[in-house]
N, C-alpha and C positions, 0 to 999 in steps of 0.2 A: 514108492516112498512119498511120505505127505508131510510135510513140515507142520509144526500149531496151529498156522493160519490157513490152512487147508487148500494150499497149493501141493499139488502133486508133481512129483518128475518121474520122468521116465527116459527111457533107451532112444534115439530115432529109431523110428521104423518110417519108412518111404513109402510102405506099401497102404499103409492105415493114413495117410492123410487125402485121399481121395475120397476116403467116405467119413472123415471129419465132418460133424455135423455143428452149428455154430458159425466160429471166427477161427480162422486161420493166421496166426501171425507169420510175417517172414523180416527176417534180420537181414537189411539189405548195407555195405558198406558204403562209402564215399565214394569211392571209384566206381561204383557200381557191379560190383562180382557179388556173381550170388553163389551160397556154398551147395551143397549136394542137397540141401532140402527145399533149399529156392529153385535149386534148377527145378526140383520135381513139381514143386507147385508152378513153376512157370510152365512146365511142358503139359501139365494136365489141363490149366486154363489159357491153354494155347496162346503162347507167348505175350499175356497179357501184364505180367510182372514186366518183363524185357521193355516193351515199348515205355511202360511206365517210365521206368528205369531212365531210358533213353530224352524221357520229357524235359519241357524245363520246369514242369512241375517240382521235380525229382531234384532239378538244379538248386532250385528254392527252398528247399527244406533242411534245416538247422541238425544237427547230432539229434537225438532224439525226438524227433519228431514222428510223425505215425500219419498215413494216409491211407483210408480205407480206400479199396478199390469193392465196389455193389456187387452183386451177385453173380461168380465167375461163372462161366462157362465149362464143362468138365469136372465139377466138383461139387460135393453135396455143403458146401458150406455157404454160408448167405455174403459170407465179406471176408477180402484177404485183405490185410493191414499191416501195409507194407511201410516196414520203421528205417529210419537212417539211421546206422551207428557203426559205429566205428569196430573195427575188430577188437581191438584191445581201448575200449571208451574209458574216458574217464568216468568218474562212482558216479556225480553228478548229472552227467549223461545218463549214464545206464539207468538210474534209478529215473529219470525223467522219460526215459523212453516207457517204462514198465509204468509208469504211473497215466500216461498218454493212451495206456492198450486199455487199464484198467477203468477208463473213464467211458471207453465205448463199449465194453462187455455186457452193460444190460443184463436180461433175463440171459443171454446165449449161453451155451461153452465155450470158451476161448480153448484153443491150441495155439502155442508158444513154441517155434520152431527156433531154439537157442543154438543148434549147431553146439560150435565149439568155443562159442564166443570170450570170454576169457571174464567177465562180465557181468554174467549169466544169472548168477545169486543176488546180486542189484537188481539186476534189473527186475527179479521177484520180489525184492523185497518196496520198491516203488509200486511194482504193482499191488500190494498189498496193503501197503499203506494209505492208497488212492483207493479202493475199495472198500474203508470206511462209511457209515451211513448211519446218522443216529436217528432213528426212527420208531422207537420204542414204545413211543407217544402216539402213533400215527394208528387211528382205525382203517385206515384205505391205503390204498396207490402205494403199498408197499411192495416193490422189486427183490421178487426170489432169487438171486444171482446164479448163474449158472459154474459148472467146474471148472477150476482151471488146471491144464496141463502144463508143462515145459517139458519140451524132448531135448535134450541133451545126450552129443556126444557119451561122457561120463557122467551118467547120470549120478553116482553114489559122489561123488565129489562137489557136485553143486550143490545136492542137497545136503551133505556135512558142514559148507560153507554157509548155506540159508537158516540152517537153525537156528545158529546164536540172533542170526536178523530175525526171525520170527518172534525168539522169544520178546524184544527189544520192540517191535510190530504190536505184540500185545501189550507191553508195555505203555505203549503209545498211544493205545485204543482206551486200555483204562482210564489214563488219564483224559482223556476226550469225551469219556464217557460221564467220569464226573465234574469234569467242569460243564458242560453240556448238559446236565439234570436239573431241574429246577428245585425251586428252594422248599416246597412242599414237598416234593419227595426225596433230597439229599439234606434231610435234618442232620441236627450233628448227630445225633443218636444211629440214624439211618448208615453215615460217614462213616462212624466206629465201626458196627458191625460190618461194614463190607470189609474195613481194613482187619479187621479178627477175622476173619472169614478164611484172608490168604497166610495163615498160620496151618491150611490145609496145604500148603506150597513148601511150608517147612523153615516159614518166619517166625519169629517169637513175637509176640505182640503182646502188648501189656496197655489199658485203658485208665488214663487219671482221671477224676472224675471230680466234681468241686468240690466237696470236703477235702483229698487230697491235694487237693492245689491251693487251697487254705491255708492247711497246715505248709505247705512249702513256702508259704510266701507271694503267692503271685499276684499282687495286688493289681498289675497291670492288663493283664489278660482280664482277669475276674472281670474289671470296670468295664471290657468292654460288651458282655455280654449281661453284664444285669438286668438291662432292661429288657431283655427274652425270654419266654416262657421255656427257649429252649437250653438244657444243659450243655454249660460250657466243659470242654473235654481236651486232654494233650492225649496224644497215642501214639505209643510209642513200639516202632519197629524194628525187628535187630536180626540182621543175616549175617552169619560169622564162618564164612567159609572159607577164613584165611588163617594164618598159623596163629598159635596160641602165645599169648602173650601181647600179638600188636593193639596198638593205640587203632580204635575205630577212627573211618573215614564217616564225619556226620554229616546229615541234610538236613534241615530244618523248613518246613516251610507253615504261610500263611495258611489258615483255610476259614476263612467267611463265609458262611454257606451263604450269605444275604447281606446286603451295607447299603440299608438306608443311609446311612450318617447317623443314624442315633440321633441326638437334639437338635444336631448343625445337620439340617434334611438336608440331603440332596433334592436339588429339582427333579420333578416327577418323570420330565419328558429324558429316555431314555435310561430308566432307573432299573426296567425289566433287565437289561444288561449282566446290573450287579448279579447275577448267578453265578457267574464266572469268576466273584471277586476271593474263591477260594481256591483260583488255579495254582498256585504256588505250593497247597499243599496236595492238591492234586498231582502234580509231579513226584512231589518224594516218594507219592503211592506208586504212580506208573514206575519209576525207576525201582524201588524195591519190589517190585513184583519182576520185574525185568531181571534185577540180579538171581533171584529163586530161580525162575526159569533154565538160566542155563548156568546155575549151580555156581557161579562168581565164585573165584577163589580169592574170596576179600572180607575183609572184616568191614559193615557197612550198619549205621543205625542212623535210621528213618523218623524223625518226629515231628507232630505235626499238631499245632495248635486249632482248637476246630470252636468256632465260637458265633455269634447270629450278633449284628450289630443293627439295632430295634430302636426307637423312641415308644418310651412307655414312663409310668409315675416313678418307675423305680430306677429307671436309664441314667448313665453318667451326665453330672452337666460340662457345660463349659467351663473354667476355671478352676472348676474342682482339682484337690492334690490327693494323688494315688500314690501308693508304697510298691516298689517294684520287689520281686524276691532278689536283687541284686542288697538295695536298702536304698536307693535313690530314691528320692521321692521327685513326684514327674507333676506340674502344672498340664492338665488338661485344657487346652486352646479350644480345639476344636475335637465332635466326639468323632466326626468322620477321616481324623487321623487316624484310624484306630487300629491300623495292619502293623505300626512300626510298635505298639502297645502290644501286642498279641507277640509277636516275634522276642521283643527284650525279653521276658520272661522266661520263652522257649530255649531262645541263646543262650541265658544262664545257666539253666538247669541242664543242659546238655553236655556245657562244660564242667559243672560240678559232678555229675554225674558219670561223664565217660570219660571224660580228656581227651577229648580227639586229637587225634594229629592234624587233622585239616577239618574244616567248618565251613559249608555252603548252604544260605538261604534262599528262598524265594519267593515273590509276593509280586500281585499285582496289587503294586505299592502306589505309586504317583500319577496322576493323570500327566503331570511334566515332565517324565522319563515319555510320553508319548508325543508330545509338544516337541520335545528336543532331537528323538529318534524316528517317529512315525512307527509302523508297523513293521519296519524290516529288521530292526533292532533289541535285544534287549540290553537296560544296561546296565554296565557291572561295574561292581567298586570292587576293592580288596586294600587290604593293607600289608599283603605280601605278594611281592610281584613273581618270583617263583612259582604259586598257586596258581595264579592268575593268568601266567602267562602258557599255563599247561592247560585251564580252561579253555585258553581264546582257541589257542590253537586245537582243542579235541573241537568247539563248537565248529572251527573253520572246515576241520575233515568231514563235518557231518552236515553240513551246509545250513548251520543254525544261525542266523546272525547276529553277534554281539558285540557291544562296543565300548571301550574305557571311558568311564568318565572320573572325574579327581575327587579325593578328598584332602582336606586341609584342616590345619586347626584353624584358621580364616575363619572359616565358616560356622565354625562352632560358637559366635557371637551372636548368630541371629536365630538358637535356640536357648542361649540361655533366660533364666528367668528370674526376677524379682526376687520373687516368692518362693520358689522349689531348688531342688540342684537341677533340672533341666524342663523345659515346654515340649510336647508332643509336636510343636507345629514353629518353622519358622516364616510362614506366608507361602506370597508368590514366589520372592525370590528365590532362585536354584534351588526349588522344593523336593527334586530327586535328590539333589545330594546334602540336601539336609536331613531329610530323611535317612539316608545313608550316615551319615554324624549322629546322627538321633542314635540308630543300631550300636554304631559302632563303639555307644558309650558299655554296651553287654557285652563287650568281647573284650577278652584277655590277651595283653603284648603278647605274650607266648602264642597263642593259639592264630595259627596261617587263615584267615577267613575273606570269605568271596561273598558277597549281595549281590544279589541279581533281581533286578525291578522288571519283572516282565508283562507290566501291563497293558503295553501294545500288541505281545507277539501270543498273549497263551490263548486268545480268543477275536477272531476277523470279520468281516463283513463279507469276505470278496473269497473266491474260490484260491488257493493257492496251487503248486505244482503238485506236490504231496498230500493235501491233504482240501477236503469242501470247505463252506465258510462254515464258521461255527469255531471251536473248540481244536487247538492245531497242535496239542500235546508238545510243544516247545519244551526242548531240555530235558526231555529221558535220553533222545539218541545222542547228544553232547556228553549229561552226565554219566550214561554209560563206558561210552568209550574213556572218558577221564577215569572211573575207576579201572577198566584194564588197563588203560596205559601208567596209570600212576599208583595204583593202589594191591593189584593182584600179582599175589606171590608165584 
């Protein structure tokens, strides 16, 4: 049995891990009891697990943690990697112990000796999400990973359990994948068709293209890609695998392939960055490709604004006044606002269009949602706390970090304008949550809606538990879990 992410399980057999060739994993507990596959690796490399055990090495190590022991004796495998956890671990646990195995697998095969852990499907799915590598780009020093096994007690149950986490695994690679590409080769054009692509998966995908977004009005999107040779594009995805008749659950997100700032440059030093400034709709891709996968009994549609923000002769300026498809017309401040301009348009049409029952964006919106939260956060507005409060808690299950921040009509003073019914930009001041006022002028009382500013967490410097630096697919395995919990019949 092999999940999508081509982890394999199988039976224990006690007699096949002596000539295991690779890594040997053993699930050792707190207490120290090893179960019938630990004894066996302990007795083949002559009580070398046991002393471990007995160390205060062994004292030292946290739930998930993983300590190889070098080349045992008695056995054909180069290294046993003997993990702490707990019989019955917590998700967090487990997936951090399998993410700890995955980071020492190298070229080898791993064997993953699960017993009967209770666990078991975490901790493959850790492993698997730590097994991520984008290297695409790379003509050398690229590592062929070797197989991975899990022996489990029941094996047909762990791997019934791991599916849906694989499918959710790739989910999570897509989106890593395209925030992680660069902006020569994730044109918008490039964007579309990958996203018409998974209509092989059994999505509907439909492509707007700038005549049609003309005619609809979107004056605000449009401005912020005029100044690109690249066509500005909405794409839109629809998985309906839920009963006939419900109001879709929508996602909307940003997707920048590239944000100079348009006229208002950004400074040079660290601007390669902006590749990533399209992770928001990067997400809506991963998670709808994730609901395809293991068939979501949900009615869910995916749209995503995809636009290249450039300085060139024909690029928006400062002060200019744009027409939104709402009828707002928007004073342009600054053109390197230009995520909450690409969103208003997408917001509307989304609701003119579906009616959703619930509405979630996302954008790596403000450099001051990172200022306020750092990296460990994304952070979220809403204007109904029922939505919101079923988000925190799917992200809290899935160990995504997010955090409330306010909105107020307070705040909506230091966008208003002069000249227009509203300004793109209200300064330094609480620029995350004006930004979020900014949005929340496209959304309908009626309609339950969540923002989510994740431009701290969709892309990192630093290696995380789950995932290397780069591209850390934030918010497919949150908003997954929210549609099973809150959306599937």
């Amino acid at each position: 049995m092999t999940t999508p992410t081509g982890i394999t399980f199988s039976e224990t057999d006690l007699d096949a891990i002596a000539t295991a060739e690779g890594r040997v994993a053993v699930l050792v507990t707190e207490d120290g009891k090893l179960d019938p596959s630990g004894r066996r690796v302990n007795k083949l490399a002559r009580g070398a697990v046991a002393r471990f055990v007995e160390s205060d090495a062994f004292g030292k190590m946290k739930s998930g943690d993983v300590k190889p022991l070098a080349y045992p004796v008695g056995m054909a495998a180069e290294a046993i990697d003997v993990v702490r956890l707990e019989r019955r671990p917590s998700v967090e646990n487990a997936r951090k112990a399998g993410a700890a195995l995955a980071k020492l697998q190298g070229a080898a095969n791993h064997l993953v000796l699960a017993g009967s852990n209770t666990r078991a499907a975490d901790v493959s799915f850790g492993y698997a999400l730590r097994c991520y590598d984008f290297n695409i780009h790379k003509t050398s020093e690229k590592t062929v990973p070797g197989s991975v096994t899990f022996m489990a007690t029941k094996p047909e149950e762990v791997a019934a359990a791991a599916s849906p986490m694989a499918a959710v695994a790739e989910g999570v690679f897509f989106t890593r994948d395209l925030t992680n590409e660069p902006a020569n080769v994730l044109t918008t054009d490039d964007f579309a068709a990958r996203l018409a692509a998974m209509q092989e998966l059994g999505l509907e995908v439909e492509i707007l293209e700038e005549a049609d977004l003309e005619k609809l009005g979107m004056g605000m999107l449009l401005s912020v890609g005029q100044g690109s040779v690249s066509p500005s594009k909405v794409v839109v995805m629809h998985w309906n695998g839920g009963k006939k008749g419900d109001a879709p659950f929508a996602l909307v997100g940003k997707g920048v392939v590239f944000d100079t700032g348009g006229i208002s440059l950004k400074p040079s030093l660290g601007m390669e960055d902006m590749t990533m400034d399209m992770g928001g709709a990067g997400v809506v891709a991963g998670v709808m490709r994730t609901l395809a996968l293991r068939k979501a009994k949900a009615n869910v549609v995916g749209l995503v604004g995809l636009v290249e923000n450039m300085p060139s002769g024909e690029a928006t300026r400062p002060g200019d006044i744009v027409t939104s498809m709402k009828g707002d017309t928007v004073e342009v401040i600054n053109t390197d606002a230009e995520g909450r301009l690409v969103l208003g348009d997408v917001l509307w049409y989304t609701q003119e269009r579906f009616k959703p029952a619930a509405m979630v964006n996302l954008a790596t919106l403000t450099g001051a949602v990172i200022i306020g939260l750092g990296h460990e956060n994304a952070g979220v507005f809403s204007n109904d706390d029922d939505i919101c409060d079923a988000f925190l808690n799917a992200a809290s299950a899935e160990g995504e970090g997010a955090w409330r921040l306010p909105l107020s009509p307070a705040y909506e003073k230091l966008i208003d304008s002069k000249i227009a019914d509203i300004k793109n930009s209200g300064g330094r001041t609480a620029g995350s949550i004006t930004a979020a006022q900014f949005l929340k002028r496209f959304v309908k009382e009626d309609c339950p809606w969540i923002h989510l500013d994740i431009a701290g967490v969709a892309s990192v410097k630093t290696d995380l538990t789950l995932s290397p630096k780069g591209a850390t697919g934030w918010g497919v395995m949150a908003l997954d879990r929210l549609v099973r919990d809150r959306f599937e019949g």
